[in-house]
DRENMI-549162 format. One line per field, with one value per residue (C-alpha): residue number from 1; residue in three letters; x, y, z. Coordinates in nm, 3 decimals. Each point is the difference from the previous one (the first is absolute). Layout:
// residues N
num = (NUM;...)
residuo = (Ala;...)
xx = (X;...)
yy = (Y;...)
zz = (Z;...)
END
This chain:
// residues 267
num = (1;2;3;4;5;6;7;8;9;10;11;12;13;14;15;16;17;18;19;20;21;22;23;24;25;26;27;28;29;30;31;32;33;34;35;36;37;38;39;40;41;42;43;44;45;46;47;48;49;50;51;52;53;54;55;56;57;58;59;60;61;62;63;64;65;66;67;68;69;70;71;72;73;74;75;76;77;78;79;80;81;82;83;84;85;86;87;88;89;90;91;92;93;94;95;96;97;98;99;100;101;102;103;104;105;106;107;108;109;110;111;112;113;114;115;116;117;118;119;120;121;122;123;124;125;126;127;128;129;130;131;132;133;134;135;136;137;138;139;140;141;142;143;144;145;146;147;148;149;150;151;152;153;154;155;156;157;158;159;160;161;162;163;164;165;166;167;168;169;170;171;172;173;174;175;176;177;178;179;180;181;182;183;184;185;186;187;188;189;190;191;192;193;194;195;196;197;198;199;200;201;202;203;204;205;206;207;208;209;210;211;212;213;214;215;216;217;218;219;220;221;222;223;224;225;226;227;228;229;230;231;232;233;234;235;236;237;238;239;240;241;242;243;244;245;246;247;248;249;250;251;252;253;254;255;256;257;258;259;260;261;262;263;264;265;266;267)
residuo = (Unk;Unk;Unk;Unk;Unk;Unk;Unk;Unk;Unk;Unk;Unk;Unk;Unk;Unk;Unk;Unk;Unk;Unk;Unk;Unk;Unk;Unk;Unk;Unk;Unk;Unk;Unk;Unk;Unk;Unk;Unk;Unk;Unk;Unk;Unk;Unk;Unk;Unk;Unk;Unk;Unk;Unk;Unk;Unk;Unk;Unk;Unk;Unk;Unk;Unk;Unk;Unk;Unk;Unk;Unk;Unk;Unk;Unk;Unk;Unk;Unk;Unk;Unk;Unk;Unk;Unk;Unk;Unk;Unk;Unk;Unk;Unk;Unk;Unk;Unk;Unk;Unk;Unk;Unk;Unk;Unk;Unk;Unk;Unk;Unk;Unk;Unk;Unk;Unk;Unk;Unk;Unk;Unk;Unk;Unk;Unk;Unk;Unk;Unk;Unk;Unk;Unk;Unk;Unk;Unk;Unk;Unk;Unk;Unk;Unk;Unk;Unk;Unk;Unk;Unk;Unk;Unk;Unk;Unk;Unk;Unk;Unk;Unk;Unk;Unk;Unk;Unk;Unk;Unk;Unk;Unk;Unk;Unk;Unk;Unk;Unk;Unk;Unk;Unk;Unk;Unk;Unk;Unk;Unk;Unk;Unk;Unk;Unk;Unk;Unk;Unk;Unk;Unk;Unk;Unk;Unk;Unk;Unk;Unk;Unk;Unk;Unk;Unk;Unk;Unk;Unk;Unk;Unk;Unk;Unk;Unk;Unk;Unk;Unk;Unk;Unk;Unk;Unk;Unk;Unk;Unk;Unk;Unk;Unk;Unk;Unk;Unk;Unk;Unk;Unk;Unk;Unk;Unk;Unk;Unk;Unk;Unk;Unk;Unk;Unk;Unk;Unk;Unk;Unk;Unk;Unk;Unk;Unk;Unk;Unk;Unk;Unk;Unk;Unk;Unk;Unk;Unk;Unk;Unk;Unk;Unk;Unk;Unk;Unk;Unk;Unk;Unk;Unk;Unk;Unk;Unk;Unk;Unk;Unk;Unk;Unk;Unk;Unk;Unk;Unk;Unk;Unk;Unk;Unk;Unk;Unk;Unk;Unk;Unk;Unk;Unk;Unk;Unk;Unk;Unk;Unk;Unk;Unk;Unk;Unk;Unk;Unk;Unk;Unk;Unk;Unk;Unk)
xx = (1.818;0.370;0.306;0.069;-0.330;-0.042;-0.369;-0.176;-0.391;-0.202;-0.260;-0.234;-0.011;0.262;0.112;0.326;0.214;0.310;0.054;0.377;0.293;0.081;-0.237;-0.095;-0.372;-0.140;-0.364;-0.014;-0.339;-0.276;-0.094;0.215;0.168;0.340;0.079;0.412;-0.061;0.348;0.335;0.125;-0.227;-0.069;-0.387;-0.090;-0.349;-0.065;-0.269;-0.297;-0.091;0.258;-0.010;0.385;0.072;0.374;0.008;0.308;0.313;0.170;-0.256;0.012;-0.301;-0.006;-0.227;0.020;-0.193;-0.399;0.031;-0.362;-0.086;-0.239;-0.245;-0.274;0.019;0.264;0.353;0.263;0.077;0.370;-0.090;0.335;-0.076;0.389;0.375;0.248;0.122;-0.302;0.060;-0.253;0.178;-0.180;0.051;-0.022;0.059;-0.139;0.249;-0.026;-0.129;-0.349;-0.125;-0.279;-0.011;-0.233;-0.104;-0.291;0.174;-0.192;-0.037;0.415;-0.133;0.238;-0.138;0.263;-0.129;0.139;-0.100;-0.357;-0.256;0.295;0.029;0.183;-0.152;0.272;-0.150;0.295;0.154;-0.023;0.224;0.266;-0.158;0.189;0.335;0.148;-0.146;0.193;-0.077;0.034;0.283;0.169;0.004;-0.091;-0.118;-0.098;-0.375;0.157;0.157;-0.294;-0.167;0.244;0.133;-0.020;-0.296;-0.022;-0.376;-0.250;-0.299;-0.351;-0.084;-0.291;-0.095;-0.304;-0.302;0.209;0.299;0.327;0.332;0.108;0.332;0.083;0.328;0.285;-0.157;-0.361;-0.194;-0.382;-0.134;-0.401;-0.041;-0.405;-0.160;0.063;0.348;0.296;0.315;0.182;0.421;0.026;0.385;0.196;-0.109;-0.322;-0.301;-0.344;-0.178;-0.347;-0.147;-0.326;-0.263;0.197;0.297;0.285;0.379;0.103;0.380;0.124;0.390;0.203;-0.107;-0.325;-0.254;-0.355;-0.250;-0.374;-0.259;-0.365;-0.133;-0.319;-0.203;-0.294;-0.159;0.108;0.292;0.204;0.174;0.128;0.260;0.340;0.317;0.359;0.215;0.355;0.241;0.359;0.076;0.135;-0.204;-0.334;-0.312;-0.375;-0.273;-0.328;-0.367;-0.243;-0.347;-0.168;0.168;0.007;0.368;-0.081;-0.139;0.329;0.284;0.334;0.289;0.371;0.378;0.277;0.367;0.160;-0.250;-0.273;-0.295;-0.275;-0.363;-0.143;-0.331;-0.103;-0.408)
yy = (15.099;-0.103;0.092;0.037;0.183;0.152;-0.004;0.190;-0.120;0.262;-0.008;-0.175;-0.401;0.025;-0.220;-0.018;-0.146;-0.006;-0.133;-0.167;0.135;0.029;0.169;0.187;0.013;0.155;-0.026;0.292;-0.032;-0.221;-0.289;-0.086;-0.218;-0.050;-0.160;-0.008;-0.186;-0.117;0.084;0.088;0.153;0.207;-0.006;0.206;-0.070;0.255;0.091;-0.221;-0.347;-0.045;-0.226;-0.069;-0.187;0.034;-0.223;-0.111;0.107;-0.006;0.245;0.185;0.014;0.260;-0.016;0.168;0.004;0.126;0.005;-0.235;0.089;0.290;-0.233;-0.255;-0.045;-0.312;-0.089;0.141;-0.269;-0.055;-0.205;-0.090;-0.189;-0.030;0.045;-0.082;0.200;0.181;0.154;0.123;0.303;0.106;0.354;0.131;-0.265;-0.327;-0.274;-0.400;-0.066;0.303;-0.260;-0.277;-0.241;-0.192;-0.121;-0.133;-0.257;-0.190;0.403;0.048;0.321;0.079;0.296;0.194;0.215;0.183;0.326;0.090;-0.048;-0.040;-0.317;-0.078;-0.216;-0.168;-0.218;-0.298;0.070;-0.405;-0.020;0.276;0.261;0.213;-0.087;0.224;0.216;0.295;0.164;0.331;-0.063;-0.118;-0.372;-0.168;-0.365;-0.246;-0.148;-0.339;0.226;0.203;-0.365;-0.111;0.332;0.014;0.212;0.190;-0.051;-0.248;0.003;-0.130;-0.080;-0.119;-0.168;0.075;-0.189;-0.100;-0.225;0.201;-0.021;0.153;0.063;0.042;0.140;-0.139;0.117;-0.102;0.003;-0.102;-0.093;-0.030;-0.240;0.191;-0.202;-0.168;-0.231;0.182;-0.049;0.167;0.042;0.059;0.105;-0.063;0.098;-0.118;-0.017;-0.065;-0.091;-0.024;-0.221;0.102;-0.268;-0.078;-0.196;0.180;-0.021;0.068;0.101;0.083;0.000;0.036;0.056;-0.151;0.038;-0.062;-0.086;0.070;-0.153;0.010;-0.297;0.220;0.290;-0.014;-0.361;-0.146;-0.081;-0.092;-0.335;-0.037;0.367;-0.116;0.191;-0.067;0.092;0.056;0.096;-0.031;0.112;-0.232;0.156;-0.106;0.070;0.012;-0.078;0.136;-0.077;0.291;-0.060;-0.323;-0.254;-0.407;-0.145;-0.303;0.195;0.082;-0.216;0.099;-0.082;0.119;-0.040;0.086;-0.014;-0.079;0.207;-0.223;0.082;-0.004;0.031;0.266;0.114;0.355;0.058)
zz = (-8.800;-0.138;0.228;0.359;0.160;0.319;0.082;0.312;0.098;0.172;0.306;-0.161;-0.160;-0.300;-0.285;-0.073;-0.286;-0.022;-0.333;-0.129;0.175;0.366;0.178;0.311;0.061;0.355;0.053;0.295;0.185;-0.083;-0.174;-0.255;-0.258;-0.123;-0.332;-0.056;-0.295;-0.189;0.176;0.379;0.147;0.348;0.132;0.308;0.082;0.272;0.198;-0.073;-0.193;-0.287;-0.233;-0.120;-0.295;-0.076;-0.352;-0.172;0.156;0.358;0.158;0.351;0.190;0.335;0.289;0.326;0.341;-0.042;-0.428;0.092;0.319;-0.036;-0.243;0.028;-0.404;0.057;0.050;-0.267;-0.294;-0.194;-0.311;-0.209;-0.302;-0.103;0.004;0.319;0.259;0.146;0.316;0.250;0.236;0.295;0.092;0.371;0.349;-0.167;0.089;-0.047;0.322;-0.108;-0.224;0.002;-0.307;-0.118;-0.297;-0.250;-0.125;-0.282;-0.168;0.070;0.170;0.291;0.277;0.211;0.282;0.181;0.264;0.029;-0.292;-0.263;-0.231;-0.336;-0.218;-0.211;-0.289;-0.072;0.324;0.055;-0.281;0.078;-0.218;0.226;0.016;0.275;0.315;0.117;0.379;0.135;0.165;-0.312;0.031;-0.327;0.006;-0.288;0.044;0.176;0.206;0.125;0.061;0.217;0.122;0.400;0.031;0.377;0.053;0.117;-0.250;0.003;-0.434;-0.080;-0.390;-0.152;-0.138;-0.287;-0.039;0.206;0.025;0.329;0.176;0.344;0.111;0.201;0.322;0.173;-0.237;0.013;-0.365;-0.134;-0.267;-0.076;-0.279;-0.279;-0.010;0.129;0.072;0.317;0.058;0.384;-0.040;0.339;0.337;0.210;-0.270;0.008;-0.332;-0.028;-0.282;-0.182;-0.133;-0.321;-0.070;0.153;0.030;0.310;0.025;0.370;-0.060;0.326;0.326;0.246;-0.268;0.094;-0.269;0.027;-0.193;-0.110;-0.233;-0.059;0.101;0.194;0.077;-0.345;0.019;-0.318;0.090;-0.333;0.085;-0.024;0.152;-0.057;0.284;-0.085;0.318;0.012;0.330;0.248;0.259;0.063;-0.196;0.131;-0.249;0.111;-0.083;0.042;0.038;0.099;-0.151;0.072;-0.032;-0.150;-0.332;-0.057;-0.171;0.050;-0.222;0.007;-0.115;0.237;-0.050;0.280;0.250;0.239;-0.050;0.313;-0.082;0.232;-0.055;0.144;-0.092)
END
């Protein structure tokens, strides 16, 4: 409908449309979805799997501690097809340093977990679909920000089968490439990045990174895998093959500015 609406779900799995004007829309319990459609919008999921889809407009979209939890049905999903200055607010003690990222990066699908069992689902968070992230404790930070934001804890992310994106954090971080070809962003601190079988980017950052590596699974082993290895610290850096692997398959080939580099081989 026309006009400013204010629209309350039930306990069950609602639909809710907003329409033009600036509206509220609250899903309450279950599994829901949100449409905000034109205009500024406010989307509270809830308890459950929401589906959010804010539309045109600067749209709000609130999440707090356990909204996901309590399912098995899937991780909660924000889905903005337009307008500038979306903001996702978490309600409750979420902070920075509470969330994992990583990402599917060839969909522009970007996953933020954070607590037990809960995950958003942002489709064009790659490309800044959401524009700023707001805390419990108030701080507000643009999505650069919450990239390179000091985060407080060590975490162990892992891709998938597909092709990932995944980000570390400025502490000790230790980073799964999976399957497919990935790309990994260690952050600062101590790091360990594991690459899959595919052709992955490696990114260690600062700090003693070590690198671990599999050219293939099993006894066929892909000798055509390639990894790039990109480290800017001016500590050192251990590159690691896993597995049983002969040196002299291998061909090694790198630029340094200004660094020596010593060929040490750890299988």
């Amino acid at each position: 409908p026309a006009g400013n609406d204010v629209l309350y779900g039930g306990d069950g799995a609602d639909r809710l449309s907003g329409g033009t004007g600036d509206d509220m829309l609250v899903g309450g319990d279950g599994n829901d979805s949100l449409w905000g459609n034109a205009d500024d919008d406010l989307l509270v999921g809830g308890l459950g799997v929401d589906l959010l889809v804010g539309g045109a407009g600067a749209d709000r979209y609130v999440f707090a501690v356990g909204d996901s939890a309590e399912s098995d049905d899937g991780p909660e999903s924000i889905i903005d097809t337009a307008g500038e200055g979306n903001a996702l607010v978490f309600n409750g003690d979420i902070g920075p340093g509470d969330l994992r990222l990583s990402s599917d990066y060839y969909a522009d699908v970007l996953y933020l977990s954070y607590a037990y069992r809960n995950t958003l689902v942002i489709d064009g968070g790659l490309t800044g679909v959401i524009d700023s992230f707001t805390f419990g404790g108030g701080e507000t930070l643009t999505y650069q920000e919450l990239l390179t934001e000091r985060l407080d804890n060590a975490y162990f992310l892992s891709g998938s089968d597909g092709d990932d994106l995944v980000f570390g954090t400025h502490d000790n971080d230790v980073l799964t490439a999976g399957g497919g070809n990935n790309r990994l962003y260690a952050g600062d601190g101590n790091d360990e990045l594991h690459g899959g079988g595919g052709r992955d980017a490696l990114v260690g950052g600062a700090g003693e990174d070590l690198y671990l590596l599999t050219p293939g699974n099993g006894s066929d082993y892909a000798l055509d895998a390639r990894y790039t290895i990109v480290d800017d610290s001016d500590r050192s850096t251990t590159v690691r093959f896993e597995g049983e692997v002969d040196p002299r398959d291998f061909a090694f080939s790198a630029t340094s500015s200004g660094s020596s580099l010593n060929r040490v081989w750890e299988v």
